[in-house]
C-alpha positions as CSV (number, residue, x, y, z in Angstrom):
1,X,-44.6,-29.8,-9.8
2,X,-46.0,-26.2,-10.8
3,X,-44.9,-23.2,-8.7
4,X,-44.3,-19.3,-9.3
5,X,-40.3,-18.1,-9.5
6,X,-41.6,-15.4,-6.6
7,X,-42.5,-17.8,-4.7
8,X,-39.1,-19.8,-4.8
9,X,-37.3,-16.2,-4.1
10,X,-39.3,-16.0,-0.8
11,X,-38.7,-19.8,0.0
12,X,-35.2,-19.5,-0.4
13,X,-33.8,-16.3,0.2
14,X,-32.4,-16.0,-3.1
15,X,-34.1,-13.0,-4.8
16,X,-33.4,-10.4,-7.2
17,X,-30.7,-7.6,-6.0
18,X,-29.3,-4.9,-7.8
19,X,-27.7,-7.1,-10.1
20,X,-29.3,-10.4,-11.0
21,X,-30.3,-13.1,-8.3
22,X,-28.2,-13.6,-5.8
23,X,-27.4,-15.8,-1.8
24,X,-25.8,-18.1,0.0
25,X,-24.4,-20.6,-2.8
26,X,-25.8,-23.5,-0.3
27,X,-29.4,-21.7,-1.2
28,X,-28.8,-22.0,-4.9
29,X,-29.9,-25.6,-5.1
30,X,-29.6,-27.1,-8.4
31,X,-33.6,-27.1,-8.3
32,X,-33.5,-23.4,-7.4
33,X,-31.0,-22.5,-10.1
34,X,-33.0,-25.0,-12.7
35,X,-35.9,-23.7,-12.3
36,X,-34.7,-19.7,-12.1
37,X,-33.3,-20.6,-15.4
38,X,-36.6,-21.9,-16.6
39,X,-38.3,-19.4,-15.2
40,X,-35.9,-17.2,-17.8
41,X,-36.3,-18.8,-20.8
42,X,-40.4,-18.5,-20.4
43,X,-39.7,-15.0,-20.0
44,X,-37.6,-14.6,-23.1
45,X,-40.2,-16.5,-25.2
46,X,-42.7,-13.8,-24.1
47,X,-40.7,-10.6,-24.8
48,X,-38.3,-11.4,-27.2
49,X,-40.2,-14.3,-28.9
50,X,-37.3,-16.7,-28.4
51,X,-37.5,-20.2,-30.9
52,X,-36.8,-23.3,-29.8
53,X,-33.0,-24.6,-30.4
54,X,-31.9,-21.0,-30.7
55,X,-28.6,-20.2,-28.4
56,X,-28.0,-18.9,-25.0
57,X,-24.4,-18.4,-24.2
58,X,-23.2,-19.2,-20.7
59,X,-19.7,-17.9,-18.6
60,X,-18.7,-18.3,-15.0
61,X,-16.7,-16.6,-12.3
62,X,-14.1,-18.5,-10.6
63,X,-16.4,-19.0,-7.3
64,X,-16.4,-23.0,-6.4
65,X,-19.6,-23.1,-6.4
66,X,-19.7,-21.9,-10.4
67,X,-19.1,-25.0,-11.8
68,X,-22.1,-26.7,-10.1
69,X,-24.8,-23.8,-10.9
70,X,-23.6,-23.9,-14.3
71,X,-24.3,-27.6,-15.1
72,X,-27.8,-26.7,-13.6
73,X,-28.4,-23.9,-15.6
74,X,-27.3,-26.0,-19.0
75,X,-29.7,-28.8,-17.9
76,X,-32.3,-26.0,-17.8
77,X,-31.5,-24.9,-21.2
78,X,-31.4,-28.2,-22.6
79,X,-34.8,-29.6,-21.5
80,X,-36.6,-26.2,-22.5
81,X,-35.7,-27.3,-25.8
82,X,-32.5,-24.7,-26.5
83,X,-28.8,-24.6,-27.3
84,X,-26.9,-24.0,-24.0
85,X,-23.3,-22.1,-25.6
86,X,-20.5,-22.6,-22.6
87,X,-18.6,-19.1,-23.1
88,X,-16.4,-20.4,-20.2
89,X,-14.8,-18.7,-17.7
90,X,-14.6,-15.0,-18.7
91,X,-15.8,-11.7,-17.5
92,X,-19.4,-10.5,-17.3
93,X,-18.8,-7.5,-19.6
94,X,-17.4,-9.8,-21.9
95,X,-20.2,-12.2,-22.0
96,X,-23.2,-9.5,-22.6
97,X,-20.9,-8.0,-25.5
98,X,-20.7,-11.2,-26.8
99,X,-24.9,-11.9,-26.3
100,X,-25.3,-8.0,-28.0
101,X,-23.1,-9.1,-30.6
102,X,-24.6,-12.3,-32.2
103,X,-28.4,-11.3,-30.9
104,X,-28.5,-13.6,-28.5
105,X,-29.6,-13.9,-24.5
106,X,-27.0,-14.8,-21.9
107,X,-26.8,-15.8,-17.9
108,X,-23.8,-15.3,-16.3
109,X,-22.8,-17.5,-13.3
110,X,-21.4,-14.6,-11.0
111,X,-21.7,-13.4,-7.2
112,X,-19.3,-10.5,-8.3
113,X,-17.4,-8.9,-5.0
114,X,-19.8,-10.9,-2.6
115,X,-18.5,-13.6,0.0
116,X,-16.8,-16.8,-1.5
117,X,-19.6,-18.7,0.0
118,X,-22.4,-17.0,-1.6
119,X,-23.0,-16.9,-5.7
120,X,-25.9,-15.6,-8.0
121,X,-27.2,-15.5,-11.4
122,X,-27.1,-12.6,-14.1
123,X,-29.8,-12.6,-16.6
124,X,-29.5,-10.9,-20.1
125,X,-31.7,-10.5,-23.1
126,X,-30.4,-9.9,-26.3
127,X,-29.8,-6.5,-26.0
128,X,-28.4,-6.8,-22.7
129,X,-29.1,-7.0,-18.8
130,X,-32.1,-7.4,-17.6
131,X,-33.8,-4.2,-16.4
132,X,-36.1,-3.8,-13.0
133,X,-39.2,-4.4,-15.2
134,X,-38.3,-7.1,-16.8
135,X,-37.5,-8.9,-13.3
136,X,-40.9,-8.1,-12.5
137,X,-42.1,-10.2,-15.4
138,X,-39.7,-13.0,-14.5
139,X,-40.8,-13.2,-10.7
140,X,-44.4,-13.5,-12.6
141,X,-43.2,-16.7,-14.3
142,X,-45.0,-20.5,-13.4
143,X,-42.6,-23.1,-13.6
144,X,-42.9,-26.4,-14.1
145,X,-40.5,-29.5,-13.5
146,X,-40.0,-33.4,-12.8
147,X,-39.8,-33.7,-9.4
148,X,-37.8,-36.8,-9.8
149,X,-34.8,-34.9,-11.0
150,X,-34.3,-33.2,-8.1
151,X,-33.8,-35.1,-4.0
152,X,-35.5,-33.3,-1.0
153,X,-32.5,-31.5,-0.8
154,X,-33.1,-30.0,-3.9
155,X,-30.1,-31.6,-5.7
156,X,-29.8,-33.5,-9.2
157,X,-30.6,-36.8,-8.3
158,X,-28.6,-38.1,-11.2
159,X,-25.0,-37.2,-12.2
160,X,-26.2,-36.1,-15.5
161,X,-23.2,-33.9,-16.9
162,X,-24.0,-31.4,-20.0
163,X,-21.3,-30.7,-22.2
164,X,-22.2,-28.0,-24.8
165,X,-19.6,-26.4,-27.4
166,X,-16.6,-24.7,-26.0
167,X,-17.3,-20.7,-27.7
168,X,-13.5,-19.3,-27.4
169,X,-14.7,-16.6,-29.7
170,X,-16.4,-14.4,-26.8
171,X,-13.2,-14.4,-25.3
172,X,-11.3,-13.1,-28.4
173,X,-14.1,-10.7,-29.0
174,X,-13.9,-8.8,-26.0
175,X,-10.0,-8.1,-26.3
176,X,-10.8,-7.4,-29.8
177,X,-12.8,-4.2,-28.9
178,X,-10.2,-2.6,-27.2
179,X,-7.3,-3.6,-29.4
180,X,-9.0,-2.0,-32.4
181,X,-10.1,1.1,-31.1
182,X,-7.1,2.0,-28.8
183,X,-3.7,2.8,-30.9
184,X,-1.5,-0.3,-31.1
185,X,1.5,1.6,-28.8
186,X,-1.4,3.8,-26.4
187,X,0.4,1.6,-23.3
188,X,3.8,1.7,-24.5
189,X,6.8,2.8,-22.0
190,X,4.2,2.1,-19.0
191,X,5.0,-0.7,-16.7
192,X,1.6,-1.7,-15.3
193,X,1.4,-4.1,-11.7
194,X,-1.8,-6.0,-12.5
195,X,-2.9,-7.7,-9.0
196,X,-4.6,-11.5,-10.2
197,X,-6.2,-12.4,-7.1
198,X,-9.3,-14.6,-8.1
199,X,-10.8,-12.3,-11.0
200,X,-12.2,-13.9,-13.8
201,X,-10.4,-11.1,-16.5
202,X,-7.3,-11.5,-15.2
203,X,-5.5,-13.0,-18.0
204,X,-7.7,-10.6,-20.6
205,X,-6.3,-7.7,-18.6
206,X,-2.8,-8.8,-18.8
207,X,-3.5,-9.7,-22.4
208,X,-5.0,-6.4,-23.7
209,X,-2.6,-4.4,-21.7
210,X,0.5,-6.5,-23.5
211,X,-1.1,-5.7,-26.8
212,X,-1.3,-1.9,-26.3
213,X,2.1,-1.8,-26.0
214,X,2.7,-2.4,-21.9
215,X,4.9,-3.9,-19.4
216,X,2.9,-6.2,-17.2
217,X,4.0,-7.3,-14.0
218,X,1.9,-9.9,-12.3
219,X,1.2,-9.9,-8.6
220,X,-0.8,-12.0,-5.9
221,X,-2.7,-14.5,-8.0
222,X,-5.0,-16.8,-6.3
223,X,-6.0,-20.3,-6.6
224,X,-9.2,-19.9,-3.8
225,X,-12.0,-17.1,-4.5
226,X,-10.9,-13.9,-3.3
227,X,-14.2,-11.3,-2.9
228,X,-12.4,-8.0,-3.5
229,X,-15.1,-5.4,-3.4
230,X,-13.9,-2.2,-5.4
231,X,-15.8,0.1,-3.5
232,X,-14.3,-0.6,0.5
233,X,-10.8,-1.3,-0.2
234,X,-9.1,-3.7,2.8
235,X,-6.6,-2.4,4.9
236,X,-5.4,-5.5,3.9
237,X,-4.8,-4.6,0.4
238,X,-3.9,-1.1,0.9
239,X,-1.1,-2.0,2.8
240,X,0.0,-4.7,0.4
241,X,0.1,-2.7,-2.8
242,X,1.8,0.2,-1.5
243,X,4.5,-3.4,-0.1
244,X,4.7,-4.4,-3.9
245,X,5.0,-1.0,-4.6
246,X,8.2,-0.9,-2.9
247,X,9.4,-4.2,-4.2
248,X,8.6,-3.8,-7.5
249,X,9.0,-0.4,-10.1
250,X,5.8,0.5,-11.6
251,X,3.5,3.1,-13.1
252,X,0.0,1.9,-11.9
253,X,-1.2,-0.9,-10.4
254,X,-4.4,-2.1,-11.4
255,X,-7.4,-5.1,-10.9
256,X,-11.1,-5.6,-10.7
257,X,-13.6,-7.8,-8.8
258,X,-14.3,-11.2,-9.0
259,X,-16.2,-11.0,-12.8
260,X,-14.4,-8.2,-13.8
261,X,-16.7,-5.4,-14.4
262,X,-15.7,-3.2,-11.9
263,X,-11.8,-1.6,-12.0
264,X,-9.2,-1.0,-9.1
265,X,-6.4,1.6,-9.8
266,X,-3.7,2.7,-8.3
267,X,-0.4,5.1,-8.6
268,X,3.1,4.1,-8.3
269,X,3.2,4.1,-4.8
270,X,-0.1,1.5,-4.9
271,X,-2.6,4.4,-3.6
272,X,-5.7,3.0,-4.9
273,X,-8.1,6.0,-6.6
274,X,-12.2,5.8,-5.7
275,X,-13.7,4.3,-8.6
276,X,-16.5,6.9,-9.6
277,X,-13.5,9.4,-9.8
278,X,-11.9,7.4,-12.5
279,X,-15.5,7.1,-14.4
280,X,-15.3,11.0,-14.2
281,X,-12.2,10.8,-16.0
282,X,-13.4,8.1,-18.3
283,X,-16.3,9.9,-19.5
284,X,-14.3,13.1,-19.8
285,X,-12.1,10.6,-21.9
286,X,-14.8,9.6,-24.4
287,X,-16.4,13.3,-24.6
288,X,-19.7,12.2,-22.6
289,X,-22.5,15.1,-23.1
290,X,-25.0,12.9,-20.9
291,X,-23.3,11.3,-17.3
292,X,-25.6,9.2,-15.1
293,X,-23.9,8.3,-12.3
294,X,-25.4,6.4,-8.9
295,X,-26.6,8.5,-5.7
296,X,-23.8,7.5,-3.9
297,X,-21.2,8.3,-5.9
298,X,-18.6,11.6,-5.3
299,X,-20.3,15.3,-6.2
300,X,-17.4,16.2,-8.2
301,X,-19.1,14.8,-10.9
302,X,-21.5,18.1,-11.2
303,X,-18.8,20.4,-9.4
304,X,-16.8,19.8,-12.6
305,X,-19.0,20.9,-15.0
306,X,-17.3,18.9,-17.5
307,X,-20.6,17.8,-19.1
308,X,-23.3,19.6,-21.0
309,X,-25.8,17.5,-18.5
310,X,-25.7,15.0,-15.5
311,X,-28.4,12.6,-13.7
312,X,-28.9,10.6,-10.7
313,X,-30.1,7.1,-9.9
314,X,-30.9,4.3,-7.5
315,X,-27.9,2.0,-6.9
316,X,-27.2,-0.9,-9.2
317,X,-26.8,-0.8,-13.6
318,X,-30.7,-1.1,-14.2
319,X,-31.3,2.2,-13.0
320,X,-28.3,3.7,-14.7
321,X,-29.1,2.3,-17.9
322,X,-32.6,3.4,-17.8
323,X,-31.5,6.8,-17.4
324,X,-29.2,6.5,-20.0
325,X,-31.1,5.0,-22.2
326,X,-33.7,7.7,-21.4
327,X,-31.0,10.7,-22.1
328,X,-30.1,9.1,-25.7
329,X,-34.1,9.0,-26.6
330,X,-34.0,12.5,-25.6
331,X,-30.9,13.4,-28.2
332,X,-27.9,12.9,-26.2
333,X,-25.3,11.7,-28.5
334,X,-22.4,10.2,-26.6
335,X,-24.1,9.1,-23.1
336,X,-22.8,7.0,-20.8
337,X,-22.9,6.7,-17.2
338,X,-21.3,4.4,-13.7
339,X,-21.8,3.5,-10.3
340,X,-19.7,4.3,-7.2
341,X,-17.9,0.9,-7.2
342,X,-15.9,2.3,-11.0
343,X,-18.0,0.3,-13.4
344,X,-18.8,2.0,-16.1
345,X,-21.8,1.9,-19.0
346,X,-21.5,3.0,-22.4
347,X,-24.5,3.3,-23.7
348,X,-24.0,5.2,-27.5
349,X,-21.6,3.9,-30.0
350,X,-18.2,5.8,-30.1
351,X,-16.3,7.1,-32.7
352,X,-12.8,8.8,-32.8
353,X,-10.6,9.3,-35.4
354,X,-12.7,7.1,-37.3
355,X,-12.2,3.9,-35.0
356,X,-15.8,3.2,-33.2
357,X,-16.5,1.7,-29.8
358,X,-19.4,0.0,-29.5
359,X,-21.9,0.6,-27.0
360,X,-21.9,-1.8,-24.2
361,X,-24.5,-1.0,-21.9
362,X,-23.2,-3.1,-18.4
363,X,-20.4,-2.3,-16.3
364,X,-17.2,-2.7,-17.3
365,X,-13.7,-2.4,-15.7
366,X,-11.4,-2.8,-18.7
367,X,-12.8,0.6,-20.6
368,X,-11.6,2.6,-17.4
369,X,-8.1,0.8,-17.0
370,X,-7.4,1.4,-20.6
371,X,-8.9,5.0,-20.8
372,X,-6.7,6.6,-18.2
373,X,-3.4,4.5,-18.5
374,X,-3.8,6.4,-22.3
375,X,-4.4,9.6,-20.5
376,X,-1.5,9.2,-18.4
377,X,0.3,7.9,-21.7
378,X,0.1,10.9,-23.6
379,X,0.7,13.7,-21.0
380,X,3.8,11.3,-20.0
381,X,2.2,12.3,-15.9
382,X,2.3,10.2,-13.2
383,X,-1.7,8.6,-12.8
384,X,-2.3,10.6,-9.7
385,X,-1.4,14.0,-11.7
386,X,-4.9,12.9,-13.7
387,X,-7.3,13.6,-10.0
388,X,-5.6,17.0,-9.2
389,X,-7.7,18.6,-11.6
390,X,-10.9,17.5,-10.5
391,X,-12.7,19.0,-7.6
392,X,-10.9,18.1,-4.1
393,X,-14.0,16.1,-2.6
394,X,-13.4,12.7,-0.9
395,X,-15.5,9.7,-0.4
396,X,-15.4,6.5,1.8
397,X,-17.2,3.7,2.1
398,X,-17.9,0.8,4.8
399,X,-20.3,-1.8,5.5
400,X,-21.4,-3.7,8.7
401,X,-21.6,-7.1,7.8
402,X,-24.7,-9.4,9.1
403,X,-27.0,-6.7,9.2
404,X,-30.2,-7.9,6.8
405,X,-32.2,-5.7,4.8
406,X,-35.5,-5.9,6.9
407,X,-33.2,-4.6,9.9
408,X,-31.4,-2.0,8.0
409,X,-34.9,-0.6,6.4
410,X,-36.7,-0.8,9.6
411,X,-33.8,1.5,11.3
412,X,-34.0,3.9,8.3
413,X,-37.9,4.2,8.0
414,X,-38.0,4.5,12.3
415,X,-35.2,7.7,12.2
416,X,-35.1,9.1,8.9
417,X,-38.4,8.3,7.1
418,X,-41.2,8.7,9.5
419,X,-43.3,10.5,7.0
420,X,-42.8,14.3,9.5
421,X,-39.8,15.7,8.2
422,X,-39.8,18.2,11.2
423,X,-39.6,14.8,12.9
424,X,-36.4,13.5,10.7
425,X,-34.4,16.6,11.2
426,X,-34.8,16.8,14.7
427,X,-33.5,12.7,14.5
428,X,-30.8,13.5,12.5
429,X,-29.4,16.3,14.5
430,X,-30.0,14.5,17.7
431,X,-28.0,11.3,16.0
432,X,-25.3,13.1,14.0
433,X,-25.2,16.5,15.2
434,X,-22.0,16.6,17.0
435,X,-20.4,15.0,14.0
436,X,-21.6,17.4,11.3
437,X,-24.2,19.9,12.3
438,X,-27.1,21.0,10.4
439,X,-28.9,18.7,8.0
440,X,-29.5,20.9,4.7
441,X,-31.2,18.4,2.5
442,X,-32.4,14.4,3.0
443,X,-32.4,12.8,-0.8
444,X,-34.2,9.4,-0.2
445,X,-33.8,8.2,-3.6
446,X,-32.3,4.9,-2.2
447,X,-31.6,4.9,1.2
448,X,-31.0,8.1,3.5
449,X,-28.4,10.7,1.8
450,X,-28.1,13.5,4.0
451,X,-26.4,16.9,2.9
452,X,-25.3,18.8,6.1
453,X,-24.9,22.5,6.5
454,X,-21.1,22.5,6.2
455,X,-21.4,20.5,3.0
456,X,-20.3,17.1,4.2
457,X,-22.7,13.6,3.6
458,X,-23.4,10.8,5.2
459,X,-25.6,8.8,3.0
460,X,-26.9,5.2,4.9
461,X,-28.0,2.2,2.4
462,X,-29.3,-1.4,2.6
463,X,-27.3,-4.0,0.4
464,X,-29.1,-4.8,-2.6
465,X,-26.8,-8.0,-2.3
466,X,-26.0,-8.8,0.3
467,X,-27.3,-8.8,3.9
468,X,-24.9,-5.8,4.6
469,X,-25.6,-1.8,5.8
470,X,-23.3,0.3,3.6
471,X,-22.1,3.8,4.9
472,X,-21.1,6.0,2.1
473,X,-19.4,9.5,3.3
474,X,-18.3,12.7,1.6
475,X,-16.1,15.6,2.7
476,X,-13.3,17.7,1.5
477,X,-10.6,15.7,2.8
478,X,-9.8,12.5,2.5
479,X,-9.2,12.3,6.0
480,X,-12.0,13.8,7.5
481,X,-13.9,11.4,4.8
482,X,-12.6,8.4,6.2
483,X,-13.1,10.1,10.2
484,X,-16.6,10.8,9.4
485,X,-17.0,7.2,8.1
486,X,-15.8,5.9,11.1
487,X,-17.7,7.8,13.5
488,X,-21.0,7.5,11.6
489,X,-20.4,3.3,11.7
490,X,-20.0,3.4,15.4
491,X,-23.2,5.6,16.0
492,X,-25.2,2.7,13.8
493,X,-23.3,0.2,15.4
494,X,-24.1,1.6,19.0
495,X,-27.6,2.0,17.9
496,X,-28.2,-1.6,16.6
């Protein structure tokens, strides 16, 4: 059978997001995820003139649905004539370090903070994820298969199992790049609450924090998938942390999400901090001169002025690495950048007092965690003494659930885009007037940001993951953000 990877994305629902290919895990057949892989491979051939029998290494999330996608994506690898390389169960960042490192491509098995009953895919060339363009060329690709191997349900008909080499060494890699460039006792005297949950890095994050000299305490691991999105804290995990604060003596409490590449920290009374303020901190950390960060994330960035320049992007790494990758062409020597959910990008090579980071263009959670558990290290402060210096501006962040993307743009293009923008002010002030005011500025980059007289935002956003309308706002307090949040969901949810 012969048929183009675009058109399996429209048949199934399973298309390229912000980060890789991603749906309901019942939608990743193992002909949808076989062929996707294929579909990969031809790609790499054409761009990175891939050879038959070279490696592709392969890791997983702890999803139950991982284990099935990954025996599809090694039977993929296989009969294209290559060397499938099972990196196990470790975190994304981890994997693409390891694919940079011995110049080679790698997928990554991963729905990240998504639902436990969807998954995705995460593709990676040699020199890291793959970037919008290059999903372009990959949608392009025909595929061809035996449609014997597969059953009208679009499972193996066979119970085949592929059992490639074991590759601890990614594993061992990964802690390896933090133990050598942090000082061995950078941790030392801090007793650090590291909440398990279902995350992939969970024992690397206890691990690396033990070997910098720390305390670990471990709290709340899981043995079912737990889809703990960084960015929209539960109220069911706030209020638990700040319980195991109160059980247990601590100096931060820290996690990520499912595959580990974006951070969660806390203080000592398990107050969790927003995630693109810790990558502020980070970057001041590592002496950034060139920041990209997301549209969505907190204005304190620029209100700083820590850095001798700062960009914007869409939402989701592709855009942030381009521009970073952009600012570096253009002389920036130390540029790195992160999205609103803490992950951060390095995208130069670091040095400092003569130990070197290497650059790791994808988002990664551990850099943060490590970078200010030093800061607080060294000025012996508590964690939250780190955000008083930074501009007072607050952000919060919620999503309506079940709302798809063709709804959510629809809503967005009939109040806010109409192509009249005496038209969109007019809606905007009509919609939201009594909650803010004035509209001052409408930044359509990706979704609807709108910047309102009295300096508040309310910026409305389709999922690029999910089929979920997220609500990002921005005030001075952190309780008028999390007011204006709330009244801005029940507008939408009035108007839908």
């Amino acid at each position: 059978m012969n048929i183009s990877i675009q058109d399996l994305m429209i048949q199934s629902g399973v298309a390229f997001g912000t980060s890789g290919a991603r749906g309901l895990a019942s939608a990743m057949t193992d002909l949808l995820c076989y062929s996707y892989t294929k579909g990969f491979i031809q790609f790499l051939e054409q761009v990175e003139k891939l050879k038959k029998g070279e490696q592709i290494a392969i890791a997983g999330d702890l999803r139950e649905s991982t284990p099935r996608i990954t025996q599809a994506v090694f039977r993929a690898i296989t009969d294209s004539g290559y060397s499938p390389l099972d990196c196990g169960l470790i975190p994304t960042p981890a994997l693409i370090y390891y694919g940079i490192t011995k110049k080679i491509p790698s997928i990554m098995i991963t729905g990240s903070h998504i639902p436990a009953n969807r998954n995705g895919i995460k593709f990676n060339k040699k020199e890291g994820e793959v970037l919008k363009p290059d999903e372009a060329l990959i949608r392009e690709q025909m595929i061809s298969f035996n449609e014997s191997l597969f059953s009208p349900t679009g499972a193996f008909t066979d119970n085949t199992a592929i059992h490639p080499l074991l590759e601890k060494k990614a594993e061992e890699l990964y802690k390896k790049r933090y133990t050598d460039f942090f000082p061995a006792n950078a941790l030392t005297g801090l007793t650090v609450a590291v909440y398990e949950h279902s995350a992939v890095g969970r024992k690397i994050l206890a691990d690396v924090l033990n070997a910098l000299g720390a305390k670990t305490i471990l709290l709340g691991k899981s043995s079912h998938f737990i889809p703990v999105d960084t960015e929209a804290i539960t109220e069911e995990l706030a209020i638990q942390a700040k319980k195991w604060a109160k059980e247990n003596s601590f100096n931060a409490i820290v996690s990520t999400d499912g595959d580990s590449d974006r951070p969660l920290l806390g203080d000592e009374k398990g107050n969790f901090f927003s995630g693109d303020l810790c990558d502020i901190l980070t970057a001041k950390y590592f002496n950034a001169d060139s920041v990209t960060a997301t549209v969505s994330t907190n204005t304190a960035l620029e209100l700083s002025v820590y850095f001798k320049e700062t960009h914007r992007s869409k939402i989701g790494s592709p855009y942030v690495i381009a521009s970073m990758r952009d600012s570096t062409k253009k002389g920036a020597k130390r540029a790195v950048g992160y999205e609103g959910n803490g992950g951060f990008l390095i995208n130069s090579d670091i040095t400092t007092d003569g130990k070197t980071l290497k650059a790791l263009p994808t988002r990664d959670a551990l850099i943060v965690i490590l970078s200010i558990l030093a800061q607080t290290n060294t000025s012996k402060l508590p964690v939250a003494s780190l955000f008083e210096d930074l501009p007072q501006r607050f952000t919060s962040l919620d999503v309506i659930h079940e709302f798809p993307t063709e709804k959510s743009n629809t809503l967005l293009n009939n109040l806010f885009n109409t192509g009249d923008e005496t038209a969109d002010r007019k809606n905007i002030k009509n919609i939201f007037g009594t909650v803010c005011g004035e509209p001052k500025e409408i930044n359509r980059l990706d979704g609807t940001r709108i910047i309102f007289q009295n300096g508040e935002i309310i910026h409305i956003r389709p999922s690029g993951n999910a089929p979920e309308l997220r609500v990002y706002t921005e005030s001075n307090t952190e309780e008028q953000a999390r007011l204006l949040n709330k009244k801005t969901v029940e507008i939408l949810r009035n108007m839908s």
